[in-house]
N, C-alpha and C positions, 0 to 999 in steps of 0.2 A: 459185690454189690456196691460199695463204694467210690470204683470204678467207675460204674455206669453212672451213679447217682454225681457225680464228678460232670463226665459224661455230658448227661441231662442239665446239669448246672452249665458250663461252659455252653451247652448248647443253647440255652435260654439266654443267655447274655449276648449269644454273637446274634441273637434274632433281633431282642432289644438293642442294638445296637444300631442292626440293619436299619431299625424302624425307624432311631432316631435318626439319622442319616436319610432317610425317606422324609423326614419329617422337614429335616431342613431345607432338603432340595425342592420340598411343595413350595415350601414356604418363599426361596427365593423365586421361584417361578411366579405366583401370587405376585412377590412386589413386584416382579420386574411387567407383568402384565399391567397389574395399575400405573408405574410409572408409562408404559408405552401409550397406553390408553388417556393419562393425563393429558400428555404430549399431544397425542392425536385432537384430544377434544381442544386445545389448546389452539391449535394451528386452525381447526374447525373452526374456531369464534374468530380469531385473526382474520379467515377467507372471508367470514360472512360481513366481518366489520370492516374491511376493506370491499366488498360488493354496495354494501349500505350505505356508505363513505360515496363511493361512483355514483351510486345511484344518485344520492340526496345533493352533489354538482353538477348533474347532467339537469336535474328539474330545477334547481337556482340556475342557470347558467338558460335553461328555458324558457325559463319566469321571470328573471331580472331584465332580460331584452323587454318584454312587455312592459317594464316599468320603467327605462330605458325612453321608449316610444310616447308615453302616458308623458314623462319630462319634458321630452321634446317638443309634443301637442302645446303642454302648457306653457312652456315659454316661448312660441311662437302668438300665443294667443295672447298673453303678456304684452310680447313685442306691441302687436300689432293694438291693443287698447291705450300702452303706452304714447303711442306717438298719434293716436285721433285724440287724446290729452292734450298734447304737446301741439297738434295743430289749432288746436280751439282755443288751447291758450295765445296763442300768437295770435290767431284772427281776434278776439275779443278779449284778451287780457289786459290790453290799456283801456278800454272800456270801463271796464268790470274793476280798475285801478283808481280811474277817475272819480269813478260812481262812489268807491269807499274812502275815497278825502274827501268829496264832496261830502259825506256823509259827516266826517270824521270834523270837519271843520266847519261846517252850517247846523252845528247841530243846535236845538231845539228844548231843551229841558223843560218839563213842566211837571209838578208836582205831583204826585197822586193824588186820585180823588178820594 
């Protein structure tokens, strides 16, 4: 009887054993899955931030020519108010010079009322 009960002992142990030996190899299966999957999702946000990235230079790189051309408009318009300034100062700026020494040296004071 001691035997068997021997036996049954020894054979309870090499099951428990088996088990934990099951137990470990779940276990590394489990990490090694999460680590793969880490990784994956990993590379996943990488592609999408690298697409988001393309994208969001393709619409500046769209959009900035427009404001590019908006520049350009307005320094032509610049230019061109610039020098009907610059003409009118020439036709009537000695005018408009005389006028303000005459001004400046016939002047007139009279006291307030």
């Amino acid at each position: 009887m001691r035997s068997q009960s021997a036996q049954n002992s020894a054979g309870i142990q090499t099951l428990l054993d088996a088990e934990r030996e099951a137990q470990k190899i779940v276990q590394q299966d489990r990490t090694k899955r999460v680590k793969d999957a880490r990784n994956e999702a990993q590379k996943e946000i990488e592609d999408y931030k690298k697409e988001k990235e393309d994208e969001y230079q393709k619409f500046e790189k769209e959009h900035s020519s427009g404001n590019e051309k908006a520049e350009e408009d307005a320094k032509k318009d610049t230019d061109v108010k610039v020098k009907e300034i610059e003409e009118l100062g020439n036709k009537s700026g000695s005018t408009v010079v005389d006028q303000l020494i005459a001004a400046v040296t016939n002047a007139k004071p009279e006291p307030p009322k």
